[in-house]
Structures are given as C-alpha cells and as structure tokens.
PAPA-604920 format. One record per residue: x, y, z of N, C-alpha, C, O in turn. Coordinates in steps of 0.05 Angstrom, whole numbers, padded with zeros to 5 digits, always signed. Example, Ala and Ser with C-alpha at 12.3 -4.5 7.8 and 13.67 -1.06 7.14 Angstrom:
PAPA-604920
+00264-00114+00156+00246-00090+00156+00264-00066+00156+00285-00066+00169+00257-00045+00142+00273-00021+00143+00258+00001+00157+00268+00023+00161
end
This chain:
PAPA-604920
+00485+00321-00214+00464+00330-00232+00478+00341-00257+00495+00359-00254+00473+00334-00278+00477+00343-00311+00470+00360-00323+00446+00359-00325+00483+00382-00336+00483+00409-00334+00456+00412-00365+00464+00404-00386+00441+00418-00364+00418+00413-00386+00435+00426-00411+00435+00415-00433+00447+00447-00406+00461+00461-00423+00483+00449-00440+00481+00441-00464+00497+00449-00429+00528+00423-00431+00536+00398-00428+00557+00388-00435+00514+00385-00417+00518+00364-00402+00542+00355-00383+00549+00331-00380+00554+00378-00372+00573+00380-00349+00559+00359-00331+00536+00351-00332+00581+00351-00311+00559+00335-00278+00576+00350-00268+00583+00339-00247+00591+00376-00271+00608+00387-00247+00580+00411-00250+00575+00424-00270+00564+00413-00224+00547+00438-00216+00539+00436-00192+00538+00415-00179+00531+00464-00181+00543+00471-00161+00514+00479-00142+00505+00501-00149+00499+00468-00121+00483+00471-00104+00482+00519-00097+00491+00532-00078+00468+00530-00119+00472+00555-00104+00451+00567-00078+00459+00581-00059+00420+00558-00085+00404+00560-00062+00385+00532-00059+00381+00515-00076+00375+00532-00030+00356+00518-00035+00325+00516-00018+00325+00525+00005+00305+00507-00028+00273+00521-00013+00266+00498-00010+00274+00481-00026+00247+00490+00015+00230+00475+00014+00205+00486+00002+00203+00510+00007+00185+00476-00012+00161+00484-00025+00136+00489-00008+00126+00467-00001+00125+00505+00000+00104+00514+00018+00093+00490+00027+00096+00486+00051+00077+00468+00011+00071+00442+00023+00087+00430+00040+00079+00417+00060+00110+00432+00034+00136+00414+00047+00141+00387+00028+00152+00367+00036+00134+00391+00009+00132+00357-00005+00150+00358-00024+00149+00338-00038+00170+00379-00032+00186+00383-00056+00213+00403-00046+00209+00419-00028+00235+00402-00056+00257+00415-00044+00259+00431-00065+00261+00413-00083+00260+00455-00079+00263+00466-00099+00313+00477-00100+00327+00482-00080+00317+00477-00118+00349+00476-00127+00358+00487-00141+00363+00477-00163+00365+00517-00135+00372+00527-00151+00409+00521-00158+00426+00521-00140+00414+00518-00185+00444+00507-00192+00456+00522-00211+00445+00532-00231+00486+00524-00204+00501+00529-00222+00522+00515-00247+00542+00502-00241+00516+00519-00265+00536+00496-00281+00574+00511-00279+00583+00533-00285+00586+00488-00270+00618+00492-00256+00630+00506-00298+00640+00529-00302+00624+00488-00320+00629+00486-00336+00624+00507-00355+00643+00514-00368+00605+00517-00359+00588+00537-00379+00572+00563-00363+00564+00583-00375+00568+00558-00332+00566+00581-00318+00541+00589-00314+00531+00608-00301+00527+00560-00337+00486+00581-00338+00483+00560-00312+00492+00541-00300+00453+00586-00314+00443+00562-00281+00418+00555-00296+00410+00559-00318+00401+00532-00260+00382+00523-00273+00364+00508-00249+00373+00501-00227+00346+00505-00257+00329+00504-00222+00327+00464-00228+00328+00450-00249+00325+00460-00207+00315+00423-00193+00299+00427-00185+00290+00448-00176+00287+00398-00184+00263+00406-00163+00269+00364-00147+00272+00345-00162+00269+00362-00123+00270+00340-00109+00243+00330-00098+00235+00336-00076+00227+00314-00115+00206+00299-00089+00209+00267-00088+00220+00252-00105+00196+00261-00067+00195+00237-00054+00183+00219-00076+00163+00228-00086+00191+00197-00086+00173+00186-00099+00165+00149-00083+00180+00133-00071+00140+00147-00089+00126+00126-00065+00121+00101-00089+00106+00105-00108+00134+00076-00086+00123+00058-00101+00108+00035-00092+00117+00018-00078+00081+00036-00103+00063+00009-00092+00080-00014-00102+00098-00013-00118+00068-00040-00086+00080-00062-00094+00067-00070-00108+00045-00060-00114+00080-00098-00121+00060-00111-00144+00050-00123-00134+00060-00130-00113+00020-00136-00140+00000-00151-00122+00005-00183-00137+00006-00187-00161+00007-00199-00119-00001-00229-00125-00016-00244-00119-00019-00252-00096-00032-00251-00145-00053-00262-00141-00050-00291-00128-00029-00302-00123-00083-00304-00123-00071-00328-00120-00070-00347-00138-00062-00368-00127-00073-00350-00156-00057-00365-00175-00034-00365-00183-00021-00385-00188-00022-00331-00186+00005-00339-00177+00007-00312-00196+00026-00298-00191-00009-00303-00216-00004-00274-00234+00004-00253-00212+00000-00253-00188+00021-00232-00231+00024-00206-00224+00014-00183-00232+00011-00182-00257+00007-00165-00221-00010-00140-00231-00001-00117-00218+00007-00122-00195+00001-00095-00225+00006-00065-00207-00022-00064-00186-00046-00067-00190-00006-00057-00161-00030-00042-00146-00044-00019-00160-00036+00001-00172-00073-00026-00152-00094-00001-00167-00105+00002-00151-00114-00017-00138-00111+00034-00141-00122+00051-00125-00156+00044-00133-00175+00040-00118-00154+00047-00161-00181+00046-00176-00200+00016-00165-00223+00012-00157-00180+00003-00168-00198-00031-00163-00199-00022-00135-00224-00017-00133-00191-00019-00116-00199-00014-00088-00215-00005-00085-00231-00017-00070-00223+00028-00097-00248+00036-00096-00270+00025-00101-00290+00026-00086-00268+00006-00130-00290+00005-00135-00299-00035-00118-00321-00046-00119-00277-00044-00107-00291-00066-00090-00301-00047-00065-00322-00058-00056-00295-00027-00051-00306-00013-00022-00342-00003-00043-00362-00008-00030-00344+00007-00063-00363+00020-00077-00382-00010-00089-00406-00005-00085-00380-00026-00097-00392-00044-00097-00396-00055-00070-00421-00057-00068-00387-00061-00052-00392-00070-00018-00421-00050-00016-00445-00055-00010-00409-00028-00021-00427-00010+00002-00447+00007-00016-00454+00028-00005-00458+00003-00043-00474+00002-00061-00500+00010-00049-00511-00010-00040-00515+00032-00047-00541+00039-00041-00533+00038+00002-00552+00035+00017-00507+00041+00010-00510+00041+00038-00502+00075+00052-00487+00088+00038-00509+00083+00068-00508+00110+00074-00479+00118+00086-00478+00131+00107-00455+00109+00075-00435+00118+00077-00423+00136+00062-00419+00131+00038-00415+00165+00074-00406+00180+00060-00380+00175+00042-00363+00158+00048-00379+00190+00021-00344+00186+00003-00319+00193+00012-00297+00183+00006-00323+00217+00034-00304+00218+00057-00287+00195+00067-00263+00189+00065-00308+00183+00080-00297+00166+00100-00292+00135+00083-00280+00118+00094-00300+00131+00058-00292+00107+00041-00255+00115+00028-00237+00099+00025-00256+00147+00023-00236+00156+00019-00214+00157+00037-00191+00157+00029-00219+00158+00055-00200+00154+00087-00198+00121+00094-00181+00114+00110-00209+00109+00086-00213+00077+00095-00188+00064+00065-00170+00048+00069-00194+00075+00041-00178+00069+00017-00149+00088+00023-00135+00086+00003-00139+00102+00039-00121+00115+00049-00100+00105+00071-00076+00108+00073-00121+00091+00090-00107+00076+00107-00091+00047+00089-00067+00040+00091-00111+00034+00074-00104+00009+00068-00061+00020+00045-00039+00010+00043-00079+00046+00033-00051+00049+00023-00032+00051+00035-00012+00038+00030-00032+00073+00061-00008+00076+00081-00004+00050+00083+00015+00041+00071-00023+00030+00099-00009+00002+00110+00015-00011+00085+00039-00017+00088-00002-00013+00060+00017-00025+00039+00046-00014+00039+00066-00028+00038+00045+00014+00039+00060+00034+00036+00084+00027+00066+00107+00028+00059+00081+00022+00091+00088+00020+00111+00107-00011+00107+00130-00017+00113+00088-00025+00096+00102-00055+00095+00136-00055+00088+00156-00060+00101+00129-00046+00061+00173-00032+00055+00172-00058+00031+00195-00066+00026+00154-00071+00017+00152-00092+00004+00157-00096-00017+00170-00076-00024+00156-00115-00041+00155-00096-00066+00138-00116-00074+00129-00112-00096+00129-00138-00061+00100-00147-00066+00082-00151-00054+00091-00156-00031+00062-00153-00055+00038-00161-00028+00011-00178-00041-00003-00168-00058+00006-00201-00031-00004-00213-00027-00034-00211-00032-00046-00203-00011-00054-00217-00058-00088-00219-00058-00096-00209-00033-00104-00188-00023-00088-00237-00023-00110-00241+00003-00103-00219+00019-00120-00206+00031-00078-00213+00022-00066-00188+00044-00084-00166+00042-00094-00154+00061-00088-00161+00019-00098-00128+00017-00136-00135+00025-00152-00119+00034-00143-00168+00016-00173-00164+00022-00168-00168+00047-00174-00147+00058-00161-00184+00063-00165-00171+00086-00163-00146+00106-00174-00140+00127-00145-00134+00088-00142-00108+00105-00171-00084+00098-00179-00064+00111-00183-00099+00065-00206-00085+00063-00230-00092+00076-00250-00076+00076-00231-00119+00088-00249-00127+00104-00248-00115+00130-00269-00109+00141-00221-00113+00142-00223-00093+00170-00241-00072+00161-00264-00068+00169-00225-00057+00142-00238-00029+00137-00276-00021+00135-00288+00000+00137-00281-00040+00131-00314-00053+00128-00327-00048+00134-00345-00031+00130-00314-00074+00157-00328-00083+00190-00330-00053+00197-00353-00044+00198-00308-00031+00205-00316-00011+00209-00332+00010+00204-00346+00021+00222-00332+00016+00178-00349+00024+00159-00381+00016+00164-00400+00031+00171-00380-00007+00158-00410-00014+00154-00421-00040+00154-00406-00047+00135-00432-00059+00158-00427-00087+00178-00439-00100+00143-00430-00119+00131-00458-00084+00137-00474-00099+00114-00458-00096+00094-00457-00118+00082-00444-00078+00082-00424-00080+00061-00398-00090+00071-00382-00093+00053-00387-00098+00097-00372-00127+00102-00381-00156+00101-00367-00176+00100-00407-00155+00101-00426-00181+00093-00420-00175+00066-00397-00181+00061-00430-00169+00051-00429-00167+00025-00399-00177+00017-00392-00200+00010-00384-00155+00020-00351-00168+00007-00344-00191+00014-00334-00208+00000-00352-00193+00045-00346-00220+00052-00356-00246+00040-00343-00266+00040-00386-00243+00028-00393-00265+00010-00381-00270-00018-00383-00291-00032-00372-00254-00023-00353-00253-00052-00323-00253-00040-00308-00254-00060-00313-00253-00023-00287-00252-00022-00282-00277-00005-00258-00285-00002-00296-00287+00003-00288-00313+00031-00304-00335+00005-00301-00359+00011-00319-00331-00019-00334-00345-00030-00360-00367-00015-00361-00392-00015-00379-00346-00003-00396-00364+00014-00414-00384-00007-00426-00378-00027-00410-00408+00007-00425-00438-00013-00453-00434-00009-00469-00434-00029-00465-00432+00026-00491-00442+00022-00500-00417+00054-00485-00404+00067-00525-00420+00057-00530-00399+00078-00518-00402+00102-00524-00384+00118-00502-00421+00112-00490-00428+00130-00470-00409+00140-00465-00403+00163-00456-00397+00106-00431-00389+00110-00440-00359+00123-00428-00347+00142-00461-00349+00108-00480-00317+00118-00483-00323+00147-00472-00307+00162-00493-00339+00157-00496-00345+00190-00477-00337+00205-00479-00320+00223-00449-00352+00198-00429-00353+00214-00420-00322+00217-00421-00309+00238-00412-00315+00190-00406-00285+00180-00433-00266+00202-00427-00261+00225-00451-00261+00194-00475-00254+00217-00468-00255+00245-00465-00235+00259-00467-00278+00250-00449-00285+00281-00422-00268+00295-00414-00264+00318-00407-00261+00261-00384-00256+00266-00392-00222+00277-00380-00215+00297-00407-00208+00267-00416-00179+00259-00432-00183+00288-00418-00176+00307-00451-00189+00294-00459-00180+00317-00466-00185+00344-00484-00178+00359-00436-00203+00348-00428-00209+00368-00402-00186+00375-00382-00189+00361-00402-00173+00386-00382-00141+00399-00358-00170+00408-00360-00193+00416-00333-00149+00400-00307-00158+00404-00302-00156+00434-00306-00137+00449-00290-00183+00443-00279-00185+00471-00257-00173+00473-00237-00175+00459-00265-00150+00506-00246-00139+00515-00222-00147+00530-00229-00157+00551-00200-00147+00528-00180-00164+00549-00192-00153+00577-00201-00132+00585-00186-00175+00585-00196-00158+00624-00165-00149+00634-00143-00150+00623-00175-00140+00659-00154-00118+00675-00143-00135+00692-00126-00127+00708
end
C-alpha cells in the first residue's frame, strides 16, 4: 500500500478491525518513510458477468432489467416485493456462484422462470409466453399442462 503522503510502498500494518457488519476489514497504517499514518479500509468486491445475448451482443448484468421482467410477469398479481426481492437475490447468488465472467440470455431466463413457477404459476405463464415466444394457443396449452400437473416424486 502507497503512502498517500509520500508515496512510499514501505508501510507498516499497525492495527486491524473487522467492521461491525463483518463486510469490511478497517487498517490502520504506518508510513516506514515519513512516519504519518493513515487508515484502509478492505472489502470484497463481487463482479457480475457479462450477459450474452443470443445473437451474439454483450451487455453488463442489470439487476434493474431483472426486476422489471419479474414486475412485468407478475403485473396486477398478489405477490408481495419481499419475496420478488428474494427470488431476484437467489438468481444473483446463482450467477454469482457460477465463478464466470459470462453467462448466457437464455441461462439467466431460465433461472427466472424457475423463480416463477414458484412465485406464481400465472406470471410464469406470462414470461413464459414472451420468453419461449408462444406462436399459437397450442403453445399456452402445453405451458398450462406444464403448471398444473404437480412434479413427480422419485419413489423409495
């Protein structure tokens, strides 16, 4: 670390705190060179990946566009902001978990389509007709079929 004063890199670790959250290491330092001190502060920093589309563009992951495809899905449906907030939380951990530095359109809609189905069956119909691009009522059927037919349990 570079002495703000002098621009020494000889300085010297004199205390150090974790920050009541736990999310920041606070540093207090001495400069080896000129003798003033001077505080650090260490946090974690988290980088989303870039998203690829399918045509082939690149874009930064946006928290914002996520919201607002779960908020368009579920538009006039009685899901609280809580639990859309915890569902837009998971999908980040997962991204976040991957270790990537890009991820995939379709990757992330599907992982918002899980989140949905859980959520709310009619605002997974919904995304799902804009995101699977349903042609004709056929495709609503199948999707329908898919929703309320209960998932098979493995047997014992």
């Amino acid at each position: 670390m570079k002495c703000p004063f002098c621009g020494s890199a000889e300085t010297q670790v004199i205390d150090s705190r974790v920050s009541e959250p736990g999310d920041s290491i606070r540093r207090r330092r001495r400069c080896l060179a000129c003798q003033k001190r001077f505080t650090t502060y260490e946090t974690v920093e988290l980088r989303l990946p870039q998203v690829v589309k399918t045509h082939g563009t690149r874009s930064d992951f946006d928290v914002a566009r996520l919201r607002n495809g779960f908020q368009r899905a579920l538009h006039k449906r009685p899901v609280p902001t809580e639990f859309v907030d915890q569902a837009i939380d998971r999908i980040v951990g997962q991204v976040l978990s991957l270790g990537e530095r890009e991820i995939a359109s379709r990757q992330i809609g599907e992982m918002v389509m899980q989140e949905l189905y859980k959520l709310d069956k009619v605002g997974y119909i919904r995304f799902a007709s804009v995101y699977r691009s349903f042609q004709d009522v056929s495709d609503f059927r199948d999707a329908l079929k898919e929703v309320e037919t209960p998932p098979k349990r493995p047997r014992r």
